[in-house]
C-alpha positions as CSV (number, residue, x, y, z in Angstrom):
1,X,0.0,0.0,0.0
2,X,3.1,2.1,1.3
3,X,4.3,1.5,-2.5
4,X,1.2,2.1,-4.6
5,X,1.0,5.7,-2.3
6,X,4.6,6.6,-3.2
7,X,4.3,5.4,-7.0
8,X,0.6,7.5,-7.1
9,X,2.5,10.9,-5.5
10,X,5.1,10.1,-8.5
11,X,2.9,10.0,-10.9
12,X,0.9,13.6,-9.7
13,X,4.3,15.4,-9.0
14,X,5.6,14.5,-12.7
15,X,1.8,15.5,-14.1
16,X,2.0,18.7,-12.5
17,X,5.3,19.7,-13.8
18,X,4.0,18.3,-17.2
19,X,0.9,19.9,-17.6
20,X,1.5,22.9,-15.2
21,X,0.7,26.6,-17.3
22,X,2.9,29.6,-16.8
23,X,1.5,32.9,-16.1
24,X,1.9,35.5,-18.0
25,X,1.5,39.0,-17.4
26,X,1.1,41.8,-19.5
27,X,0.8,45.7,-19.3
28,X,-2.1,47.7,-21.1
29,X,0.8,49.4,-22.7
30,X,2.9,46.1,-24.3
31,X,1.7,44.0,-27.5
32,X,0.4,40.4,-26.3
33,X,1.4,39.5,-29.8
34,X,4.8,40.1,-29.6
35,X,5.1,38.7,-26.5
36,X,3.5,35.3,-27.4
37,X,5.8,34.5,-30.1
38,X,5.8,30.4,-29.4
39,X,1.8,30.8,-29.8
40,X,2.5,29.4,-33.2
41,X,3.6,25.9,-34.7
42,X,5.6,27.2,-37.2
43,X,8.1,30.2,-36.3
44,X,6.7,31.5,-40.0
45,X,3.8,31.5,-41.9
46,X,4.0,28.6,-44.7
47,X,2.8,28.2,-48.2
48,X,-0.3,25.6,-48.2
49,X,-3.0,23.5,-49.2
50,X,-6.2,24.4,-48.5
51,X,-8.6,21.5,-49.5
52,X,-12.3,22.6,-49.3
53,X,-15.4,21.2,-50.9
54,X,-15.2,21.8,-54.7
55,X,-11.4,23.5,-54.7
56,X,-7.9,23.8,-53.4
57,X,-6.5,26.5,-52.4
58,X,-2.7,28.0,-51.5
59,X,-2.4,30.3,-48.5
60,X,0.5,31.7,-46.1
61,X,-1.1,29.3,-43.3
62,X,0.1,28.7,-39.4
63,X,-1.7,26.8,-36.5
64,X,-2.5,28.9,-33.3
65,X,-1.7,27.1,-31.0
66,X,-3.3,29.2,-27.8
67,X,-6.6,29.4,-30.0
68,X,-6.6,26.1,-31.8
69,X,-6.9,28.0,-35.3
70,X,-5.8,28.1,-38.2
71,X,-4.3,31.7,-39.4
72,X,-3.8,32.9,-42.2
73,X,-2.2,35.8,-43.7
74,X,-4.5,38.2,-46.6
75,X,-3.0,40.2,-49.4
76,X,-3.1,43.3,-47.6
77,X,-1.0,41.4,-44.9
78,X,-3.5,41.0,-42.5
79,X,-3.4,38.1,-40.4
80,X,-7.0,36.6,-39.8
81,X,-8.8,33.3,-39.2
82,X,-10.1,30.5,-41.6
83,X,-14.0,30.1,-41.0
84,X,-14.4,28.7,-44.5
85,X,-15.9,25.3,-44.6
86,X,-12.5,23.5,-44.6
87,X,-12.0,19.4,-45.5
88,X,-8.1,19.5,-44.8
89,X,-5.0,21.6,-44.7
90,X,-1.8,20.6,-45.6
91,X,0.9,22.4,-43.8
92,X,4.5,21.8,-44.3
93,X,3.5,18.0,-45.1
94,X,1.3,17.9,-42.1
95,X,-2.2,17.3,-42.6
96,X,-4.8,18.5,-40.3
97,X,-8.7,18.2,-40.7
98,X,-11.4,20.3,-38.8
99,X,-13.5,18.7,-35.9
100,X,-15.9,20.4,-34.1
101,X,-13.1,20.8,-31.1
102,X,-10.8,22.7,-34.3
103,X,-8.0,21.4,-35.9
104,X,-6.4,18.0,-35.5
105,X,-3.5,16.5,-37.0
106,X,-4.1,13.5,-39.3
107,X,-1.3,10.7,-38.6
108,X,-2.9,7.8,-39.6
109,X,-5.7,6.7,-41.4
110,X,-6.4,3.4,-41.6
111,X,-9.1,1.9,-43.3
């Protein structure tokens, strides 16, 4: 029992450090996007596949990772969010599909 306690108290300390958040705080003054420059998978916006219902797409594309969207970048050089009706995305030879908890990464498919 002594054991199972010990190997349970393991278990929570290394979750904790695993799955702890930082805090971060900002000023009214400072950016938040400049700040959260790991919010991103990529460190740059890619070139990519956009596969919706009766076309394909190309678009500068990243994933956010704090919203779980997918950006992308329009030809004024605004950054915005994809709300189209999206079947997949192909990003840097990852392939990611929409679910109604956002985007997920496809890495097998079996039939």
């Amino acid at each position: 029992m002594k054991k199972a306690l010990t190997l349970l108290a393991l278990f929570l300390i290394i979750g904790i450090k695993m799955f702890g958040q930082d805090r971060i705080t900002v000023s009214s003054k400072e950016d938040i996007n400049e700040l959260l420059t790991s919010k991103y998978l990529f460190p740059e916006f890619e070139t990519s596949r956009v596969l919706l219902k009766n076309e394909t797409i190309e678009a500068k594309m990243n994933y956010n990772a704090l919203t779980g969207q997918m950006e992308y970048i329009d030809q004024s050089g605004k950054i915005l969010v994809l709300k189209n009706k999206v079947q997949a995305i192909v990003l840097q030879g990852l392939f990611f599909k929409q679910s109604t908890k956002g985007y997920l990464e496809v890495i097998a498919d079996g039939y």
